[in-house]
C-alpha positions as CSV (number, residue, x, y, z in Angstrom):
1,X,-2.8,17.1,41.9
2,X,-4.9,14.3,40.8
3,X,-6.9,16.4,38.6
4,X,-3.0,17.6,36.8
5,X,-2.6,13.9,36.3
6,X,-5.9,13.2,34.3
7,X,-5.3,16.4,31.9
8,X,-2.1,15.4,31.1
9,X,-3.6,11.6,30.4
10,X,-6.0,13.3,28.0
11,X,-3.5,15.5,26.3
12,X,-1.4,12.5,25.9
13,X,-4.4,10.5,24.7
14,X,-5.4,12.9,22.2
15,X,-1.9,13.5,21.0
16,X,-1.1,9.7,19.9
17,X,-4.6,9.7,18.4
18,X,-4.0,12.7,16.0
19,X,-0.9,10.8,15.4
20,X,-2.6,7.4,14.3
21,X,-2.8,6.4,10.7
22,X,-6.5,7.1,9.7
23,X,-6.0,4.0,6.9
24,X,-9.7,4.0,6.2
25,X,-8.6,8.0,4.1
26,X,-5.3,6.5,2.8
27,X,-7.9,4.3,1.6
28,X,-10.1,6.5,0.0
29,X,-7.4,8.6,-0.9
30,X,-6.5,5.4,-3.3
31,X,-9.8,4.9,-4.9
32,X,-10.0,8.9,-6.2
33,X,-6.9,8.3,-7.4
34,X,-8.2,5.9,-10.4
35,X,-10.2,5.6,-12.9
36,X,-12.5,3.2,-12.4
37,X,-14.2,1.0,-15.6
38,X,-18.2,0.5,-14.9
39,X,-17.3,-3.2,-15.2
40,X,-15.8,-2.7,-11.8
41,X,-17.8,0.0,-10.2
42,X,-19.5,-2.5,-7.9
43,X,-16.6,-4.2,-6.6
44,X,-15.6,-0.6,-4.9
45,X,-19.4,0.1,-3.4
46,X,-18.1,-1.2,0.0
47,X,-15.1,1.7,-0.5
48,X,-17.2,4.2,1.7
49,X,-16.6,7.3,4.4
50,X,-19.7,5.5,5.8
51,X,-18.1,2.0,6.3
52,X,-17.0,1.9,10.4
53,X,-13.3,-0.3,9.0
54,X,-11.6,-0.5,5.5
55,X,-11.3,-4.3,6.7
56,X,-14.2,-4.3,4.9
57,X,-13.4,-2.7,1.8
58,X,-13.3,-5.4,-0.7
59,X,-10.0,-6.3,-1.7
60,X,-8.2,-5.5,1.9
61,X,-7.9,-8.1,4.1
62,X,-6.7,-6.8,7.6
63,X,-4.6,-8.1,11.0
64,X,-7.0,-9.3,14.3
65,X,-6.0,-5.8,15.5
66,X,-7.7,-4.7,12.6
67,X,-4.7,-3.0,10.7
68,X,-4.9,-3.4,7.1
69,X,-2.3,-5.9,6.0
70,X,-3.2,-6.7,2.3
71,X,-4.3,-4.7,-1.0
72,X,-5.6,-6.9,-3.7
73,X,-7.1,-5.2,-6.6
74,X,-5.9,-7.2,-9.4
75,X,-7.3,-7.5,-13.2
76,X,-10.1,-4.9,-12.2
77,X,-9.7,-2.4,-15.3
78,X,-8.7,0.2,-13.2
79,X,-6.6,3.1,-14.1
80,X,-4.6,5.9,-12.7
81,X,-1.0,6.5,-10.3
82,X,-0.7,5.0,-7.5
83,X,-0.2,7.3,-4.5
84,X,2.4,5.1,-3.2
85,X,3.2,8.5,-0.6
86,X,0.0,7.5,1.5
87,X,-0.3,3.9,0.8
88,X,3.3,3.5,2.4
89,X,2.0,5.1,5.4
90,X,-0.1,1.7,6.0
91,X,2.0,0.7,8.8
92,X,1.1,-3.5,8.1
93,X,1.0,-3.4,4.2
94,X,2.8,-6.5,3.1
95,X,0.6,-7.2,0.7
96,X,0.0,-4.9,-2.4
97,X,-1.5,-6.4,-5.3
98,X,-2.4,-4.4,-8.5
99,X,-1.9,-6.5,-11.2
100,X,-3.4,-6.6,-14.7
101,X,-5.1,-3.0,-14.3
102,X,-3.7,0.1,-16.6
103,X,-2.1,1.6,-14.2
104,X,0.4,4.4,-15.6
105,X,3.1,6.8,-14.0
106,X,6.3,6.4,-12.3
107,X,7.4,3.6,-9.7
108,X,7.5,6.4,-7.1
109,X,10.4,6.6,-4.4
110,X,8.3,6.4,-2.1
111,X,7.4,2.7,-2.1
112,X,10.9,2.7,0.0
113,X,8.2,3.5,2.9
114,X,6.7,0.7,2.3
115,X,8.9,-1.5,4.7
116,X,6.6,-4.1,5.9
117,X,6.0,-5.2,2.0
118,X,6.5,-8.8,1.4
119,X,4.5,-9.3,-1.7
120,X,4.4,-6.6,-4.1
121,X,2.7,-7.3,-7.3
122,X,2.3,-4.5,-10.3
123,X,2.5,-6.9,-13.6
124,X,0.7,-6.4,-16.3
125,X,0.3,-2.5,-16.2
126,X,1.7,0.7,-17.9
127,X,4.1,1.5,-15.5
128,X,7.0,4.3,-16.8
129,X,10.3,5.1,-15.5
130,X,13.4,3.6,-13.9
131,X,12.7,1.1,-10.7
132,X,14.0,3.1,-7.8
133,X,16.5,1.6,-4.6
134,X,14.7,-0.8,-3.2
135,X,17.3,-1.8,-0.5
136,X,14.8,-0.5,2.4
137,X,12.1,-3.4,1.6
138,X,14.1,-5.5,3.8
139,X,10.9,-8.2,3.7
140,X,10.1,-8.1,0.3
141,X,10.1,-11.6,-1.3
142,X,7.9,-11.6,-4.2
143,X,8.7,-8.5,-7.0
144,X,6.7,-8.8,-9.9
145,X,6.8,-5.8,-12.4
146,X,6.4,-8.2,-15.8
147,X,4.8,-6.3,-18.6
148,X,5.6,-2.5,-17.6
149,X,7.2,-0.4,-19.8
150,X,9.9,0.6,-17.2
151,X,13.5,1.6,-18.7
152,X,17.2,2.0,-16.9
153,X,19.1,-0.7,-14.9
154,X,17.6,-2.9,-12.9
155,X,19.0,-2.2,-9.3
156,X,19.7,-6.1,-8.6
157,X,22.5,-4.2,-5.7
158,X,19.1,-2.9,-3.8
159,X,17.7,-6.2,-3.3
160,X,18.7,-8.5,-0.5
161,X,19.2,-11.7,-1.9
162,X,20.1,-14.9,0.0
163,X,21.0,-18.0,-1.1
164,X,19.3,-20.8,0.8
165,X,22.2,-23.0,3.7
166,X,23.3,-26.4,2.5
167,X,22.9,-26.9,6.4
């Protein structure tokens, strides 16, 4: 019986581990997704398969437990979409900085995964398309899209906005 108990440990084990967000490869998956100037080639040598944590990727700055909390990649040159369908699966992202790149496309629907976002900063790029819901970013407080070339309404009813107490 004792033996039944360790197997089914181990099946368990292996089952939350397949699971687990492998956020070194959303990583990784980000950096093929642009275009990268030479200018700013160096700043992405630390971006490796070989590195044992993206906490240290440059630019990512991570939780004790070693989750990766914070994408900062602004005014690098870069170019491309942003594959917001796997960054949103960072479990701790509330910080996504990508400001003063060239990065095109649509703001995908899928930055509504990103629910821990607090800070989410993509001024200053070539951004296309409407701004989708963003009622699920419960936590964000900062939105910066200045300098896009988005189009449609604003949805001002997706954001929760409160007006500090007189209290």
């Amino acid at each position: 019986m004792h033996y039944v108990h360790i197997v089914l440990f181990i099946i368990l084990a292996v089952a939350i581990a397949g699971g687990a967000v492998n956020e070194k490869e959303i990583l990784l998956e980000l950096k093929q997704s642009l275009q990268i100037p030479a200018a700013s080639v160096s700043y992405f040598l630390s971006w490796s398969s070989a590195a044992d944590s993206p906490c240290k990727f440059s630019g990512i700055s991570c939780s004790r437990d070693g989750s990766v909390v914070s994408i900062d990649l602004t005014g690098l040159s870069i170019s491309g979409t942003i594959p917001f369908s796997s960054l949103c699966l960072l479990p701790s992202l509330s910080t996504l900085s990508l400001g003063s790149n060239r990065l095109s496309g649509h703001l995908s629907a899928d930055i509504r995964n990103c629910s821990s976002l607090v800070h989410l900063d993509l001024a200053f790029n070539e951004l296309t398309g409407e701004v989708p819901d963003l009622s699920l970013l419960s936590s964000l407080h900062l939105l910066n899209l200045t300098q896009n070339v988005l189009s449609g309404a604003f949805p001002w009813h997706s954001l929760s906005i409160s007006r500090p107490s007189n209290r």
